[in-house]
Every structure is written in C-alpha cells, then in structure tokens.
N, CA, C and O atoms as a MOPAC input file, in Angstrom:
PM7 MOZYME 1SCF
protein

 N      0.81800 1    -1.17700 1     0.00000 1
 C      0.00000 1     0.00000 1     0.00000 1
 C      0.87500 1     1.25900 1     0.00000 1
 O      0.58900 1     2.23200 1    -0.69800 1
 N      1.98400 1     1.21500 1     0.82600 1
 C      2.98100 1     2.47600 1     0.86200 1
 C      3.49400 1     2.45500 1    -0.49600 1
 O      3.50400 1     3.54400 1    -1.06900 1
 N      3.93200 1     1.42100 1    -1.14300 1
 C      4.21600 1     1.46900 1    -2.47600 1
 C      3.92200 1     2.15800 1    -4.01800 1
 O      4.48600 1     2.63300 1    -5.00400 1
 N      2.52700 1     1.81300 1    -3.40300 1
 C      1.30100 1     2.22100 1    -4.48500 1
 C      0.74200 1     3.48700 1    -3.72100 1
 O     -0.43700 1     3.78000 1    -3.92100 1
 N      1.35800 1     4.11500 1    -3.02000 1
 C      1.04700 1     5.45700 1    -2.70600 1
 C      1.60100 1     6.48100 1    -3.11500 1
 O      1.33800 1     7.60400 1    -3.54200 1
 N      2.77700 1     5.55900 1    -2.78700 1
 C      4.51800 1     7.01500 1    -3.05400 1
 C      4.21900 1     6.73000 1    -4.48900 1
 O      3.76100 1     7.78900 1    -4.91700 1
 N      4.24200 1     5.70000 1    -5.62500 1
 C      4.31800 1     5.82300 1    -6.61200 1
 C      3.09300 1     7.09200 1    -7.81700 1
 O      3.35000 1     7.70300 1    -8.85400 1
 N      1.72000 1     6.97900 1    -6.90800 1
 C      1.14900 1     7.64700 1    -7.40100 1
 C      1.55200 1     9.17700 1    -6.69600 1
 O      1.33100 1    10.08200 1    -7.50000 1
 N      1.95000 1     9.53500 1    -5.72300 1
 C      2.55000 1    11.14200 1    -5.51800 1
 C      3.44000 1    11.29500 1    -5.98700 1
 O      3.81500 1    12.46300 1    -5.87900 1
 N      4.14900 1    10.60700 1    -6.58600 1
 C      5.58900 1    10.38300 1    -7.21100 1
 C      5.07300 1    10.79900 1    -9.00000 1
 O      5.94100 1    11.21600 1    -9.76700 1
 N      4.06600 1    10.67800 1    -9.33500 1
 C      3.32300 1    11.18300 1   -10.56600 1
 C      2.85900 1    12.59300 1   -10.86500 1
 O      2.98600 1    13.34700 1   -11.83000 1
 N      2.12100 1    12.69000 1    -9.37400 1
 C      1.45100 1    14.30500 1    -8.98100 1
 C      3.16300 1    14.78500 1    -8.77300 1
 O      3.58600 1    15.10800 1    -9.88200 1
 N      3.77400 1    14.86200 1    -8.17000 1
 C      4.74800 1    15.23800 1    -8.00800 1
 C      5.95800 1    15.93800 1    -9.45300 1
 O      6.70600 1    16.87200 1    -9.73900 1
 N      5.46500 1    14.81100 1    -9.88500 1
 C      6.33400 1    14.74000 1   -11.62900 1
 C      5.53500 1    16.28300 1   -12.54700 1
 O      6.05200 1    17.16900 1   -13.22900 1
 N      4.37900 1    16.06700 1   -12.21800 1
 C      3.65500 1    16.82300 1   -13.49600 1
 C      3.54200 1    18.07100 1   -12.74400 1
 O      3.62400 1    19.13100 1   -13.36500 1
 N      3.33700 1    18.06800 1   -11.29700 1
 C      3.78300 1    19.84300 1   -10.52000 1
 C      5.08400 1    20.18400 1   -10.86100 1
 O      5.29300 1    21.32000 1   -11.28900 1
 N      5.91800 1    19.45600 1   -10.75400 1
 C      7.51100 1    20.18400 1   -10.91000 1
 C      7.42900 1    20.84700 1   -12.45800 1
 O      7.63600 1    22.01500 1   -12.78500 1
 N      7.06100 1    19.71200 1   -13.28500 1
 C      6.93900 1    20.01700 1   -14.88300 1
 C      6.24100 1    21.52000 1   -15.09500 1
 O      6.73900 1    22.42600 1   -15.76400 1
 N      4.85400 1    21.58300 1   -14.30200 1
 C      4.53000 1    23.28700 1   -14.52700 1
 C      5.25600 1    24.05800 1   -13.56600 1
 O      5.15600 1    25.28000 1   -13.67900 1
 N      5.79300 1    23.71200 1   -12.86800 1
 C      6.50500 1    24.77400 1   -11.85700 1
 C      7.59800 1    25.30500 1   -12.61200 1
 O      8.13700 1    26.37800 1   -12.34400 1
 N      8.01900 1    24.33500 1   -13.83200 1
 C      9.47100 1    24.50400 1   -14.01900 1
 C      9.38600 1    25.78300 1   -15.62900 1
 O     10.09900 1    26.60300 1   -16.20800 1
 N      8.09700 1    25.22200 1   -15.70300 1
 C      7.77400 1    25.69700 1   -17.50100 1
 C      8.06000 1    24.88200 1   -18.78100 1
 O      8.24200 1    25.20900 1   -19.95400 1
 N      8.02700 1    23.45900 1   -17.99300 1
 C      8.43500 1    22.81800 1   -18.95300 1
 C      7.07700 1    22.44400 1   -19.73500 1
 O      7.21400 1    22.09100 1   -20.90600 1
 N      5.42700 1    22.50400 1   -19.04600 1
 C      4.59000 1    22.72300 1   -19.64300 1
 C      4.28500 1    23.90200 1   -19.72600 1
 O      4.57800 1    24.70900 1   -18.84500 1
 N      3.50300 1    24.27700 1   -21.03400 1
 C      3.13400 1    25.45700 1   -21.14500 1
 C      2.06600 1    26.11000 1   -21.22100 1
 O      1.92500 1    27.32900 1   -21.31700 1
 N      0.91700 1    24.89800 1   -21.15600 1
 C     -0.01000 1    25.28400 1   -21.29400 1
 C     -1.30600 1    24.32700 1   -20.27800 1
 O     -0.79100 1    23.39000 1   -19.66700 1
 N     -2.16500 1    24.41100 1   -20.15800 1
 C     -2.90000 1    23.57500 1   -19.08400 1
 C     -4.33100 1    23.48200 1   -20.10500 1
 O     -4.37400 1    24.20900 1   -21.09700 1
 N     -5.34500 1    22.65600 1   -19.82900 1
 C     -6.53000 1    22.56900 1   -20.66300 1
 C     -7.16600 1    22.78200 1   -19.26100 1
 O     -6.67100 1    22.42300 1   -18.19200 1
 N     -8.54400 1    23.53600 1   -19.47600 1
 C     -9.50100 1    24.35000 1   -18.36900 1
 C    -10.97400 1    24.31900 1   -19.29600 1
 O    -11.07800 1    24.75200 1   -20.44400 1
 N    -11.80900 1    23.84000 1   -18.67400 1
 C    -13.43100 1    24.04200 1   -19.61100 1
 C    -12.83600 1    23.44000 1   -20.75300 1
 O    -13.45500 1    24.01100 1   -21.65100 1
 N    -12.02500 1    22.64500 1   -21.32300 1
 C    -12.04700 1    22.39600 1   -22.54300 1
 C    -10.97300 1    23.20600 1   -23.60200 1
 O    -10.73900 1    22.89500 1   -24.76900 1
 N    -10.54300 1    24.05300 1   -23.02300 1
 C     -9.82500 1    25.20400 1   -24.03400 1
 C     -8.60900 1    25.41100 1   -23.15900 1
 O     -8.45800 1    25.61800 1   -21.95500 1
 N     -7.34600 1    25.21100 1   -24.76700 1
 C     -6.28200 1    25.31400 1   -24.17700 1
 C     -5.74300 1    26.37100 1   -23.20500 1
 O     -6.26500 1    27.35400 1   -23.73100 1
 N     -4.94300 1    26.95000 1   -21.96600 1
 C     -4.89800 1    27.65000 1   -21.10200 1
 C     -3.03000 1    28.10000 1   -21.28600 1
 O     -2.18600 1    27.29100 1   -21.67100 1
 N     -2.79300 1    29.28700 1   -20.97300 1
 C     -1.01000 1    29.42600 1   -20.82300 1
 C     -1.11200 1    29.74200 1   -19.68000 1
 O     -1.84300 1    30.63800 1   -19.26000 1
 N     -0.01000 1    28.67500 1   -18.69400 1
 C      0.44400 1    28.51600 1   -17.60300 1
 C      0.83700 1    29.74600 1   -17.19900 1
 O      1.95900 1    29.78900 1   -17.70500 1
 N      0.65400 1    31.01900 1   -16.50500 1
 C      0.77000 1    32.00900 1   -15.91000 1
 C      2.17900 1    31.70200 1   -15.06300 1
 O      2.46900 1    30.52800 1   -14.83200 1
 N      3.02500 1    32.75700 1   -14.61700 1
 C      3.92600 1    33.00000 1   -13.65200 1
 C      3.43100 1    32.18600 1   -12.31500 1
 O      3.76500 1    31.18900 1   -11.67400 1
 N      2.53000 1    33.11200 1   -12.28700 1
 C      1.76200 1    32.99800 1   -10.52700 1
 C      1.60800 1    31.28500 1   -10.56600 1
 O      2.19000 1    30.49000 1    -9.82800 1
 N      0.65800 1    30.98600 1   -11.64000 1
 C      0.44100 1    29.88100 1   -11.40200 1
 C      0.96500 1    28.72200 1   -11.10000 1
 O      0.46800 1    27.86800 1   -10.36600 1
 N      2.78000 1    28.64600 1   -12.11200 1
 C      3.79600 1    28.17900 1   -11.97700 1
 C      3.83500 1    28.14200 1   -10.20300 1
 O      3.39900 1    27.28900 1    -9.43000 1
 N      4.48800 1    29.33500 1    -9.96300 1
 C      4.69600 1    29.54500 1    -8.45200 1
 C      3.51600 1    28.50700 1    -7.52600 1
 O      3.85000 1    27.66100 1    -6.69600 1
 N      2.27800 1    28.79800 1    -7.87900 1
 C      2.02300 1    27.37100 1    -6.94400 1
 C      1.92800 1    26.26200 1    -7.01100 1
 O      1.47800 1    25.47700 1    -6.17600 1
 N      2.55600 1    25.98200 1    -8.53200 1
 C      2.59600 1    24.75200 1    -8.64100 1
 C      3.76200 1    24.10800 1    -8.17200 1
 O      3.87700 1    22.88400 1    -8.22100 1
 N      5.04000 1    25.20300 1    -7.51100 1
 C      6.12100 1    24.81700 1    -6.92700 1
 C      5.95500 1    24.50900 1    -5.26100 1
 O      6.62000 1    23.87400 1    -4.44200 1
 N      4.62300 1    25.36100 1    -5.20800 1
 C      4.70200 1    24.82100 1    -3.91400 1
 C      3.52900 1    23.85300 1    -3.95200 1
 O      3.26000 1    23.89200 1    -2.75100 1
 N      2.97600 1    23.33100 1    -4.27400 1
 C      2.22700 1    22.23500 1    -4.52300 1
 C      3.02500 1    20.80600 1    -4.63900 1
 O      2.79000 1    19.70500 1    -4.14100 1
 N      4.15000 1    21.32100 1    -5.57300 1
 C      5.05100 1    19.76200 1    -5.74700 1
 C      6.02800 1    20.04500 1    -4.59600 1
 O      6.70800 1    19.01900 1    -4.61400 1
 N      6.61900 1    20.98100 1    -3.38500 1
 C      6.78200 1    20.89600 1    -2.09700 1
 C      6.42600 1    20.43400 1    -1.01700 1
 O      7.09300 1    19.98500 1    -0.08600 1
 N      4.91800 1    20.59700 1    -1.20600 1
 C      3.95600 1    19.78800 1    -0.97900 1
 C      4.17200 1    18.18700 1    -0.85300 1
 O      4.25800 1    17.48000 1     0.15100 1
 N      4.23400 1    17.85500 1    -2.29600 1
 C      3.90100 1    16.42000 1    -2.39100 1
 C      5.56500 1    15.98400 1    -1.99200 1
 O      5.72900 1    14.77800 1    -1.80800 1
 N      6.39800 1    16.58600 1    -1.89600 1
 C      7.62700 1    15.91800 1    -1.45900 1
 C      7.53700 1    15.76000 1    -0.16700 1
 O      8.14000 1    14.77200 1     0.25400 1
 N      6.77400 1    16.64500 1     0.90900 1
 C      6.92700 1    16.97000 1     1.86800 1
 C      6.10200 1    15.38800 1     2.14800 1
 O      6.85200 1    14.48600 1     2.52100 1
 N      4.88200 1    15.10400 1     2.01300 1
 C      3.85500 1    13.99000 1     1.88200 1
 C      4.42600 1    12.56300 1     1.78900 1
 O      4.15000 1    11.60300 1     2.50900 1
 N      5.29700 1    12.62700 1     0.73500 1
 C      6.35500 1    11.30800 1     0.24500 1
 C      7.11300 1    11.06700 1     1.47100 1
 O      6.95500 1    10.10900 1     2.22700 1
 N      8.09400 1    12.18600 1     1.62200 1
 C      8.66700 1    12.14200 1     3.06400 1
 C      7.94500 1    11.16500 1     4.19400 1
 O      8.24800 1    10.02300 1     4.53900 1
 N      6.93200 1    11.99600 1     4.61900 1
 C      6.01500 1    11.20200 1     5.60400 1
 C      5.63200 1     9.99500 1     5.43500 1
 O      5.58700 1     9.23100 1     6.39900 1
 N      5.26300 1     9.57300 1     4.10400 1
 C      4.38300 1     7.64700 1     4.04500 1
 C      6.03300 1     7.30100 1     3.76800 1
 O      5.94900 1     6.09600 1     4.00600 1
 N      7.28500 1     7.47900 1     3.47800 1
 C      8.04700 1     6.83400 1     3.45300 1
 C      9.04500 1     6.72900 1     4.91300 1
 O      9.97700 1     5.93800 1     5.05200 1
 N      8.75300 1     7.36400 1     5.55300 1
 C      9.01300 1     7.64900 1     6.82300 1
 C      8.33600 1     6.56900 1     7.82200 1
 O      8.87700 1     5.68200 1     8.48300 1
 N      7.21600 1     6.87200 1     7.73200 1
 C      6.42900 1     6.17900 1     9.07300 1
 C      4.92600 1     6.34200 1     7.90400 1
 O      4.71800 1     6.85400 1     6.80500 1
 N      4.00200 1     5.44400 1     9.09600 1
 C      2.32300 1     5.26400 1     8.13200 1
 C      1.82800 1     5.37500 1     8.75800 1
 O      1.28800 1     4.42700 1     9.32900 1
 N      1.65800 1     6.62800 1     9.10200 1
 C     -0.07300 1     7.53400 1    10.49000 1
 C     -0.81200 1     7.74500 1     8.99500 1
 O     -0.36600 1     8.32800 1     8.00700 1
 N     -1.92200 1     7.15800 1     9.15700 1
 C     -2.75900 1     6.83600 1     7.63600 1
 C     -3.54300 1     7.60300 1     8.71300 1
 O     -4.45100 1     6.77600 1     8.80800 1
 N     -3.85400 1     8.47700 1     9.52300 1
 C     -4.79500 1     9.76500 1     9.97900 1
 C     -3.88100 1    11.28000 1     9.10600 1
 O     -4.17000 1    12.06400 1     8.20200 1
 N     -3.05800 1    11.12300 1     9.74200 1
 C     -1.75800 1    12.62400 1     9.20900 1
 C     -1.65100 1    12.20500 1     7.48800 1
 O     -1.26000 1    13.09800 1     6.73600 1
 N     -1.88600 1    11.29600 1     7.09000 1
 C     -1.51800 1    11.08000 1     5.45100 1
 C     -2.84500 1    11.76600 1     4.94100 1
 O     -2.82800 1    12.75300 1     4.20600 1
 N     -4.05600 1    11.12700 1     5.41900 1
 C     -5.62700 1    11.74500 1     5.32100 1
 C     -5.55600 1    13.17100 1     5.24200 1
 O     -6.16500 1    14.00600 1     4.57200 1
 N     -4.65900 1    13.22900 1     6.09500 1
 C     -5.01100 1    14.82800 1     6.25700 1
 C     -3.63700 1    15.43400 1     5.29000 1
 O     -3.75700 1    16.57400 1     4.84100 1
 N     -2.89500 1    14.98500 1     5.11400 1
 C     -2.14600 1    15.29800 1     3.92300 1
 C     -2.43400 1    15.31200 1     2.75100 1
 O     -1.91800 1    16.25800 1     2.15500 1
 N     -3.18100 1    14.51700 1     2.01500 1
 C     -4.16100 1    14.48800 1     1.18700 1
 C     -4.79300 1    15.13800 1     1.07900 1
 O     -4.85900 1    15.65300 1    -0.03700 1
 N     -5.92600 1    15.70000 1     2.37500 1
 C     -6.98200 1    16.51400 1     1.73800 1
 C     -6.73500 1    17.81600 1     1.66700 1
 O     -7.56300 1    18.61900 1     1.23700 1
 N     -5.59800 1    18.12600 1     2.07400 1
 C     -4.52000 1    19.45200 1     1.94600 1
 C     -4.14500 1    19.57400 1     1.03000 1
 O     -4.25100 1    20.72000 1     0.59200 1
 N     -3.49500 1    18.57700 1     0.15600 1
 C     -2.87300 1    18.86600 1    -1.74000 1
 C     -4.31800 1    19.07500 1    -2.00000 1
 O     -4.71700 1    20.18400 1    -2.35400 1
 N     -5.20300 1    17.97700 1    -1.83200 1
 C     -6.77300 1    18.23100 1    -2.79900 1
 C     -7.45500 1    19.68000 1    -2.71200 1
 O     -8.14400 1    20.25200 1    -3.55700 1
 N     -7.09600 1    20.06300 1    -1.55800 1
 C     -7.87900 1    21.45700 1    -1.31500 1
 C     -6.50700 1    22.68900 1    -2.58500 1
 O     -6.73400 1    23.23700 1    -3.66300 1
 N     -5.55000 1    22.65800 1    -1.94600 1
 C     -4.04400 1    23.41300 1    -2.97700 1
 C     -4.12300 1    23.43100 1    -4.36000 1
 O     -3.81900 1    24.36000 1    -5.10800 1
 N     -4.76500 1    21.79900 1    -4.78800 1
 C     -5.01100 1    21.95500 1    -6.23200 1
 C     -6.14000 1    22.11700 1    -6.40000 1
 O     -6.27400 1    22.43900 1    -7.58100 1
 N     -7.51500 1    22.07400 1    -5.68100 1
 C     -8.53100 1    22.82600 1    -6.29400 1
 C     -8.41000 1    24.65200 1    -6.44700 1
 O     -8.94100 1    25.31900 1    -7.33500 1
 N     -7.54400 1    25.18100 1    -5.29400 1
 C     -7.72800 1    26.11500 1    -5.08500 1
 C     -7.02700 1    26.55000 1    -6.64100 1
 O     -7.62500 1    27.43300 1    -7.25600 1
 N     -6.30700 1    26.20400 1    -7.01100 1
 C     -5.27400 1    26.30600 1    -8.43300 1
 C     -6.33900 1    26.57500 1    -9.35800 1
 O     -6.51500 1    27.68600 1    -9.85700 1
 N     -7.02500 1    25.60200 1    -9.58300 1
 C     -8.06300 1    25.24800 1   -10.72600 1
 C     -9.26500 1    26.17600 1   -10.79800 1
 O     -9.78900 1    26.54800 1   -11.84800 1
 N     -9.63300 1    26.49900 1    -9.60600 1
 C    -10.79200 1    27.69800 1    -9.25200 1
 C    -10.09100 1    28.86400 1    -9.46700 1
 O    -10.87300 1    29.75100 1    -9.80900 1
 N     -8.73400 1    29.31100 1    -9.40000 1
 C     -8.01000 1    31.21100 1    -9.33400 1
 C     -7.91900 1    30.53100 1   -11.03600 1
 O     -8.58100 1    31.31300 1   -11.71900 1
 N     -7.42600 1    29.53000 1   -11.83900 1
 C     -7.50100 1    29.75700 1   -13.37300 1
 C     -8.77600 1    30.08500 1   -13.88600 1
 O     -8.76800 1    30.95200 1   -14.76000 1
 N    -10.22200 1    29.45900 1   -13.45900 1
 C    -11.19500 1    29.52600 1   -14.02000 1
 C    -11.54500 1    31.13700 1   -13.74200 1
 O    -11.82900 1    31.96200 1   -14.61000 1
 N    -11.46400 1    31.33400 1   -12.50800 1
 C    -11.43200 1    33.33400 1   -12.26600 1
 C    -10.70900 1    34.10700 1   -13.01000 1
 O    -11.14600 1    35.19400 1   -13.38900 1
 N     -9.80300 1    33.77800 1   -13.25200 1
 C     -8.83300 1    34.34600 1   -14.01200 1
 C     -9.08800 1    34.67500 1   -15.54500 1
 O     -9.06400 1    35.71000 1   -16.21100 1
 N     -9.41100 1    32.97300 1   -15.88100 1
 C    -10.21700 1    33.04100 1   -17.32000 1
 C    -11.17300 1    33.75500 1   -17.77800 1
 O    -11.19900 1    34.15800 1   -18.94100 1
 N    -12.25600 1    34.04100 1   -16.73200 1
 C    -13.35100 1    34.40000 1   -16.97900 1
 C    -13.23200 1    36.27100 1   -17.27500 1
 O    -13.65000 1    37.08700 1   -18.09600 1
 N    -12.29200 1    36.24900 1   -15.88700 1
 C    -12.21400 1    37.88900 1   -16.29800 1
 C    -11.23500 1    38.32800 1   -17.12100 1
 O    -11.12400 1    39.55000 1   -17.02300 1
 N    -10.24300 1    37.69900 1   -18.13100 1
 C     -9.69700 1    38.11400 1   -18.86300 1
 C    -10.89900 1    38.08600 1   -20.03900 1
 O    -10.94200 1    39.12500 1   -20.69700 1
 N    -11.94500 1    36.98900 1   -20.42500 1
 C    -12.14800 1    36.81100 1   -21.30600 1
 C    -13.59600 1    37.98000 1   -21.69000 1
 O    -14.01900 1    38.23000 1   -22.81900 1
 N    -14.17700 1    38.59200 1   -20.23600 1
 C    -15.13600 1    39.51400 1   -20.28900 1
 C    -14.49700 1    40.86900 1   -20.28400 1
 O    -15.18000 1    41.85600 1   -20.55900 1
 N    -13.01200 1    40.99100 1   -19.93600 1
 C    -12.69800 1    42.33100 1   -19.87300 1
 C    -12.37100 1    43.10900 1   -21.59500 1
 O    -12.08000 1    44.30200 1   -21.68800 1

C-alpha cells in the first residue's frame, strides 16, 4: 500500500515540478487550451513541495490519519489552483 502510494505522488509530483518549471506550457480548463501564468507556476512549486513533503512522511512512518489529512490538503491546494484559473479566465475573457 505504501508502495502504491509514493508511486502515485511520485506522478502528482512529476507533473507539478513540470509546470513549476515551464516545462509545460499550457494547461486545458473548460475544454480550451490555457497558458500557464507565472503565478500559477509559483504554486505549482509549492504544490510539488507539498507532495515531497507527503512522500517524506508515508516513506518515513504510516499515520494513515496525518496522510488523510495530507491528502486533503494537496486536494484542497489543487482545487484552489483550478478555481483562481477559471477566475482568471473568466475575467480576462469579459474584460
């Protein structure tokens, strides 16, 4: 189970560094291609800080309460990501 944990944050991990770094450039949102913003980059660096920080812990020791709650901490970090693009979108695209 620790295996198949780290390996899947080890994925999230891969594809945050990738926009943190600019090595993607673009994100898909509603369907329509998106360019990865500065800002956005920036939390996607701390998002994949995040998930290192997380890896650390299930490879460390397995409090599967503190992992729960590690989890629903990235889930909340990357919704919050996905909700400031769709704001973002909207008012570039009405202004």
């Amino acid at each position: 189970m620790r295996t198949t944990t780290l390996n899947q944050l080890q994925e999230l991990f891969d594809l945050a560094a990738q926009l943190a770094k600019g090595n993607i450039k673009t994100q898909t949102e509603g369907g329509e291609r998106e360019k990865v913003t500065l800002k956005q980059r920036q939390i996607w660096a701390r998002v994949a800080a995040y998930i290192a920080q997380i890896m650390n812990s299930v490879a460390s020791g397995f409090d599967e309460r503190q992992i729960d709650e590690d989890l629903t901490k990235l889930e909340t970090m990357i919704n919050e990501i996905t909700t400031k693009n769709k704001t973002e979108t909207a008012a570039t695209t009405t202004a």
